[in-house]
ChimeraX commands (.cxc) that place a marker at each C-alpha (Angstrom):
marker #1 position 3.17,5.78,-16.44 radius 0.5
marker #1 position 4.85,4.31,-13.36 radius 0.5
marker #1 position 8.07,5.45,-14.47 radius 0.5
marker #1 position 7.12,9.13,-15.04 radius 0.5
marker #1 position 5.36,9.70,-11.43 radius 0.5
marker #1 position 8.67,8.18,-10.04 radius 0.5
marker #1 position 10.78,10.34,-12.21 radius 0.5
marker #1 position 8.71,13.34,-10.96 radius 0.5
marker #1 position 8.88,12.47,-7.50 radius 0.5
marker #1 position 12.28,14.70,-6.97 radius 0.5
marker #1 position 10.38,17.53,-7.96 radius 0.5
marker #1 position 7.15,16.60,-5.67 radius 0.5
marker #1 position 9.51,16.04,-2.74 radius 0.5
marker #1 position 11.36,19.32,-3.17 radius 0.5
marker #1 position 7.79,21.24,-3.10 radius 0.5
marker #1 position 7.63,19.72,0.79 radius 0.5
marker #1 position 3.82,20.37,0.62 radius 0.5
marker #1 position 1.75,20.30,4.06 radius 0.5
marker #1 position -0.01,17.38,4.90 radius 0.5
marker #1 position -3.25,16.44,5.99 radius 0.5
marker #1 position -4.09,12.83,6.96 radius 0.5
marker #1 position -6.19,11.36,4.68 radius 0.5
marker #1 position -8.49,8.68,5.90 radius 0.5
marker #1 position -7.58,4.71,4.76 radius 0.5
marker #1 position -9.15,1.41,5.02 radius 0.5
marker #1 position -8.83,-1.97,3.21 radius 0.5
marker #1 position -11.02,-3.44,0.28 radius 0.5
marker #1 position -11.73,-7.24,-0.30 radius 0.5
marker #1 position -9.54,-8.95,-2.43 radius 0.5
marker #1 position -13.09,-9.42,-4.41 radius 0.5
marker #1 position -12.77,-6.30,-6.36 radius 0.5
marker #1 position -11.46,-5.25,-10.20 radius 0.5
marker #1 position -8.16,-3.85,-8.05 radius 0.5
marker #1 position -6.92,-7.40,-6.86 radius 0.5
marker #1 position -6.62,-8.45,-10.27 radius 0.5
marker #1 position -3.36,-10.16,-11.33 radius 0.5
marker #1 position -2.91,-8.11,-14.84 radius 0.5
marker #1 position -2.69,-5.37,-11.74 radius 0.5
marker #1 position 0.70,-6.76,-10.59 radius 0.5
marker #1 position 3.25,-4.46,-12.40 radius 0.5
marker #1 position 6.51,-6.10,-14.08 radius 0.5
marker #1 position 8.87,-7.47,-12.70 radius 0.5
marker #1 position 6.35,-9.42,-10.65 radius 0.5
marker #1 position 9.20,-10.11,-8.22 radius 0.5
marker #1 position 10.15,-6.48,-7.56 radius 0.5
marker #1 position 7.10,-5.34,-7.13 radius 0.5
marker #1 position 5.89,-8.16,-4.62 radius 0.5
marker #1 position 8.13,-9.14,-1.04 radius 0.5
marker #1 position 7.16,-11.47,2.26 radius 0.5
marker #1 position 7.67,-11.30,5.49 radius 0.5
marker #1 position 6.94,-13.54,8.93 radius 0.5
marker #1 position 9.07,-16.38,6.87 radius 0.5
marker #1 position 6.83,-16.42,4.26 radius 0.5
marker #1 position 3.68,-15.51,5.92 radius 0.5
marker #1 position 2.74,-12.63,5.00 radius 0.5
marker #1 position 2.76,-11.14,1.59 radius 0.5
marker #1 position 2.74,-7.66,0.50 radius 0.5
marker #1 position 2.20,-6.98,-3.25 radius 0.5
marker #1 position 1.88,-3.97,-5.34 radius 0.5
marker #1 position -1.52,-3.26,-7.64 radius 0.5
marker #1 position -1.48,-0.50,-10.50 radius 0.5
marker #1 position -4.64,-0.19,-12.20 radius 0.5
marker #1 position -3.31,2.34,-14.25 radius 0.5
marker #1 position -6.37,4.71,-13.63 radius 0.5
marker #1 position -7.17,7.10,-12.72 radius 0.5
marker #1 position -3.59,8.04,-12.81 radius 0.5
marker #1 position -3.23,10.01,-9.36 radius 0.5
marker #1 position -4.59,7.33,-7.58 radius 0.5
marker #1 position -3.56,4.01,-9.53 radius 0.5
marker #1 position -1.82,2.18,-7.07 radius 0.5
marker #1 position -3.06,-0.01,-3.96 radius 0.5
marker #1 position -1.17,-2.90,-1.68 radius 0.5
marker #1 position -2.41,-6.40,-1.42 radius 0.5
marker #1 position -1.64,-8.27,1.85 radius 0.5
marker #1 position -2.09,-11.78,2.09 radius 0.5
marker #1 position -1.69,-13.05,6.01 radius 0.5
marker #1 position -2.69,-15.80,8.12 radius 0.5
marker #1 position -5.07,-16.54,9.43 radius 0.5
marker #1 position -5.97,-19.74,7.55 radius 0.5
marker #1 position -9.57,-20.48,6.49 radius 0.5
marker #1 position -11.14,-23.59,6.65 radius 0.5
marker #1 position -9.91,-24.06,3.03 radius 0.5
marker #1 position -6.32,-23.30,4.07 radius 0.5
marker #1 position -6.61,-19.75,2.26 radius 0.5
marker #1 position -4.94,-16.63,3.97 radius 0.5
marker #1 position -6.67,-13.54,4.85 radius 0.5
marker #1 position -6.70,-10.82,1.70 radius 0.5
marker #1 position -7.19,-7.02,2.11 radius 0.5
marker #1 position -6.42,-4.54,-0.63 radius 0.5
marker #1 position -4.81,-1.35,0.99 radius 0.5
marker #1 position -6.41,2.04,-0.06 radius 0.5
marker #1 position -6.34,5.51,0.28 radius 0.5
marker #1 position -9.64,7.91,1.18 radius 0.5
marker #1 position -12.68,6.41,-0.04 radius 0.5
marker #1 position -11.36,3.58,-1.60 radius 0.5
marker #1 position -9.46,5.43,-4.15 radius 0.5
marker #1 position -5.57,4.84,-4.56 radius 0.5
marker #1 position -2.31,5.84,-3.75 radius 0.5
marker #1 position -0.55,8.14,-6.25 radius 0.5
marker #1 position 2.80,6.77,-5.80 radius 0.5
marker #1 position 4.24,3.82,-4.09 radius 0.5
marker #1 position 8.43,3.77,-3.28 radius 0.5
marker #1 position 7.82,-0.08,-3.02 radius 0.5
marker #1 position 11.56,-1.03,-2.66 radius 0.5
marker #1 position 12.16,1.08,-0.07 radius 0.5
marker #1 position 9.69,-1.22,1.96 radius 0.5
marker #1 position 10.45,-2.48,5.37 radius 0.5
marker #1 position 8.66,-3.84,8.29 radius 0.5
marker #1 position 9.28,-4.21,11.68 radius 0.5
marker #1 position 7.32,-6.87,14.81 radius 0.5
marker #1 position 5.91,-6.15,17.84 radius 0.5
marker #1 position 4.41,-8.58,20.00 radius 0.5
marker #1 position 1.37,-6.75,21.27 radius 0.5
marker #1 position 0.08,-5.86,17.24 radius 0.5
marker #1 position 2.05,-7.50,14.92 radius 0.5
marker #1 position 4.12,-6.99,12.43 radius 0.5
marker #1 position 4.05,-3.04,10.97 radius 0.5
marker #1 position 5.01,-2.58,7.23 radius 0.5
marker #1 position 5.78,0.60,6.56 radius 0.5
marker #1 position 6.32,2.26,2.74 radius 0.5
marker #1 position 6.68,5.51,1.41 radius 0.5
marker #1 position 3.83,6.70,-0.91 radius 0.5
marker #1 position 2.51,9.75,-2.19 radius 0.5
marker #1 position -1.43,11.01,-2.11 radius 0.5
marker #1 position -2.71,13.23,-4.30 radius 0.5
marker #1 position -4.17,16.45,-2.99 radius 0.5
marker #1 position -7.29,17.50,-4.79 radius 0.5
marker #1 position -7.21,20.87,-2.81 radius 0.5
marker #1 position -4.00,21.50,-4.47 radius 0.5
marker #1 position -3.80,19.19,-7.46 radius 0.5
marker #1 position -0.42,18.82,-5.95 radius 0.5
marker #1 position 1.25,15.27,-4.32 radius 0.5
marker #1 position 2.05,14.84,-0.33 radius 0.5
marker #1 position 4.24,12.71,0.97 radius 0.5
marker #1 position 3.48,9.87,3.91 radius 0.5
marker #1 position 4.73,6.84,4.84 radius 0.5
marker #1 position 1.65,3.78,5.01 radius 0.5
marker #1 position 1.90,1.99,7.83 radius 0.5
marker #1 position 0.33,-1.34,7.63 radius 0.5
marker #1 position -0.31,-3.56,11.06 radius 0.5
marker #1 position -1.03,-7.18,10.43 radius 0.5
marker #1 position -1.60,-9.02,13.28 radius 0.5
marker #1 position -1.45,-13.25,12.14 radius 0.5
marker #1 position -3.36,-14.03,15.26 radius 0.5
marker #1 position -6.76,-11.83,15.23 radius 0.5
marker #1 position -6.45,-11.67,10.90 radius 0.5
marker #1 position -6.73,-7.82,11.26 radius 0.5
marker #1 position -4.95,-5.32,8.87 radius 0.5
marker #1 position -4.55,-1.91,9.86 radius 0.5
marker #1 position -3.27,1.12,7.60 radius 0.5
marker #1 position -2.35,4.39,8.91 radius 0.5
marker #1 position -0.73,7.39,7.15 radius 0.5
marker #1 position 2.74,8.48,9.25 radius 0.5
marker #1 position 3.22,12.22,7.95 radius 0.5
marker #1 position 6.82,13.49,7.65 radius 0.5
marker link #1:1,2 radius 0.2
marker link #1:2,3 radius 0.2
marker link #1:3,4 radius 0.2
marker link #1:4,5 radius 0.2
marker link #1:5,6 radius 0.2
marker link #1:6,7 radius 0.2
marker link #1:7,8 radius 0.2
marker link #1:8,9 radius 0.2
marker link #1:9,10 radius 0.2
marker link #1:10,11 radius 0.2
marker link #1:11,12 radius 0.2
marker link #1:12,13 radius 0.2
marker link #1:13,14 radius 0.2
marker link #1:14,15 radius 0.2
marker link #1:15,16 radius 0.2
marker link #1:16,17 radius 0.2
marker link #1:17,18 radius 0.2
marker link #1:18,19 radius 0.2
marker link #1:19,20 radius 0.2
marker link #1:20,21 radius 0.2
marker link #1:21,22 radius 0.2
marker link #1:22,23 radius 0.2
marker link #1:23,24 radius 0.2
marker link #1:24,25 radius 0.2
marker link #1:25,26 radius 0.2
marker link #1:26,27 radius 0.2
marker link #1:27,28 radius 0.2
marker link #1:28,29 radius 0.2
marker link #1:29,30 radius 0.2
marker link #1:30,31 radius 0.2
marker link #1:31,32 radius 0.2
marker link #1:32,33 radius 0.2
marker link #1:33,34 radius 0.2
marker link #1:34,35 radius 0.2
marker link #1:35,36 radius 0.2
marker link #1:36,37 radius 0.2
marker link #1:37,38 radius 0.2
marker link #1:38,39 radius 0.2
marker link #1:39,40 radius 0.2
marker link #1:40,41 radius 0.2
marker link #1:41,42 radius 0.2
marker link #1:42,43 radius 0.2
marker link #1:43,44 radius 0.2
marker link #1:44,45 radius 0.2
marker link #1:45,46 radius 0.2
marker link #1:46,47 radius 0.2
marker link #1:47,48 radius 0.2
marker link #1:48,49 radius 0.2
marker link #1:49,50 radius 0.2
marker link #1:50,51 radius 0.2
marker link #1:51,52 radius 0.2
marker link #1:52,53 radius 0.2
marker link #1:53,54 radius 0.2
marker link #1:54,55 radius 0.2
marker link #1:55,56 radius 0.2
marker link #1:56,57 radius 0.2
marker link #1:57,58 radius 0.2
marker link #1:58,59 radius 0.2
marker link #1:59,60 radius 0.2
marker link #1:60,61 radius 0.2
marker link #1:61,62 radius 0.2
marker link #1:62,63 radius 0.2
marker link #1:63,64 radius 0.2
marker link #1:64,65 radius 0.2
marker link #1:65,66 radius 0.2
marker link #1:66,67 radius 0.2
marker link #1:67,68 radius 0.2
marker link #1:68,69 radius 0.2
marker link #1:69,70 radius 0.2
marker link #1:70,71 radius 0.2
marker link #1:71,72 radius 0.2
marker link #1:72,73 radius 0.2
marker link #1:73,74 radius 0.2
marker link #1:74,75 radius 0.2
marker link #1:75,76 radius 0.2
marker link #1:76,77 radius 0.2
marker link #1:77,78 radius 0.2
marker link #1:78,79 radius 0.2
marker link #1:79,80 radius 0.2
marker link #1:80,81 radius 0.2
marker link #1:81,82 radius 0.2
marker link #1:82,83 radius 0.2
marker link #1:83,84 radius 0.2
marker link #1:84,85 radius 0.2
marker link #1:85,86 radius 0.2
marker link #1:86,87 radius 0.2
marker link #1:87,88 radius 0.2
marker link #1:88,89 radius 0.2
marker link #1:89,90 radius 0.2
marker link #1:90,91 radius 0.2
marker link #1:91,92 radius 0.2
marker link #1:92,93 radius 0.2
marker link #1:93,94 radius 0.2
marker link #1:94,95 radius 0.2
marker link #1:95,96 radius 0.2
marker link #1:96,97 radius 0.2
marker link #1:97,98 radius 0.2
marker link #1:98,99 radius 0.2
marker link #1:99,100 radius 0.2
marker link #1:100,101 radius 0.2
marker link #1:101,102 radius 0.2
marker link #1:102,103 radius 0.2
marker link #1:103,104 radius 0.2
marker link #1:104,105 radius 0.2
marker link #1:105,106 radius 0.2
marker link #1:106,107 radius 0.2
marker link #1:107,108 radius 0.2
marker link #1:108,109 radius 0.2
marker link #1:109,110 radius 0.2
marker link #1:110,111 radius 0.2
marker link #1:111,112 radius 0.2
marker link #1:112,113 radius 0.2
marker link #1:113,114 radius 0.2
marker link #1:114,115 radius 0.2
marker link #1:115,116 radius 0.2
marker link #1:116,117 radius 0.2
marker link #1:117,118 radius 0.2
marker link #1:118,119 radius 0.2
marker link #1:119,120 radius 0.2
marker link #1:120,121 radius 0.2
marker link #1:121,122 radius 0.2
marker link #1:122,123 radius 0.2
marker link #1:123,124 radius 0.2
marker link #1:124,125 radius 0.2
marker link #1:125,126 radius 0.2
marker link #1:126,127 radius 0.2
marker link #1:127,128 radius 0.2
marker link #1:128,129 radius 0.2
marker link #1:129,130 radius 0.2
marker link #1:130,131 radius 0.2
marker link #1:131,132 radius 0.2
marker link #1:132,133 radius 0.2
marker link #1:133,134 radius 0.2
marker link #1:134,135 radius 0.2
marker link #1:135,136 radius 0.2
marker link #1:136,137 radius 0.2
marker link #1:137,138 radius 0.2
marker link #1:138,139 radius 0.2
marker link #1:139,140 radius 0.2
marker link #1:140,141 radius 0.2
marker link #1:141,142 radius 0.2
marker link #1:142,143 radius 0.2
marker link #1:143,144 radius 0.2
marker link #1:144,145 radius 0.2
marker link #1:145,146 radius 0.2
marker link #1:146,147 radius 0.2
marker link #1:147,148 radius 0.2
marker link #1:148,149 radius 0.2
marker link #1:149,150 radius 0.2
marker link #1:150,151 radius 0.2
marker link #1:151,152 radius 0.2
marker link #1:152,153 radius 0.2
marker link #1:153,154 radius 0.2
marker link #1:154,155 radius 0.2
view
């Protein structure tokens, strides 16, 4: 499945459909998406840190429903009184998914005043179309305060 939305993500791309931004937020790492059978092969290609170690980004595919199957986890400091790090599952609107994820094109960059920004190319679906739009996710962890912020950037 993965590799057929990434093999029709030429095609999506050339459409260059408009964009609205879609609304995102973060689930608990409590929840059926956060499960490790969710971690597509190869585990390490699919999962990359950051702040020396610190931060983990890793991505979900819960195979269904299929234009919304795929999520980020981010695992960051701060520590818990058990020495666990924060966890937040990053979704699309209403908790739903991402339809693609470009996961090796992932970067990140710091900035003192909010953290460290992970940014990643996806794709949402569009129900009002049926069609696929382009973003990047922008994720802001900030280690200090434990908060993880996801924004849409539209091209």
């Amino acid at each position: 499945m993965f590799r057929s939305i990434m093999t029709a993500l030429p095609i999506v791309l050339a459409i260059g459909l408009a964009v609205p931004a879609a609304a995102q937020g973060t689930l608990e790492c409590d929840g059926w998406q956060a499960s490790a059978r969710n971690i597509p092969e190869l585990v390490s290609a699919n999962t990359t840190t950051f702040a020396n170690g610190e931060i983990r980004v890793t991505l979900l595919d819960t195979v269904e429903p299929a234009a919304a199957a795929f999520y980020l986890m981010v695992i960051a400091p701060p520590y818990d009184e058990l020495g666990s790090r924060n966890c937040a599952i990053v979704a699309g609107d209403g908790g739903m998914g991402l339809a693609a994820v470009i996961f090796a094109q992932i970067g990140a960059s710091y900035n003192p005043a909010s953290g460290l920004t992970v940014r990643v190319p996806v794709h949402l679906f569009a129900p009002a179309t049926g069609g696929f739009d382009p973003a990047i996710l922008a994720v802001t962890i900030n280690q200090a305060t434990g908060t993880i912020v996801p924004r849409y950037e539209i091209p």
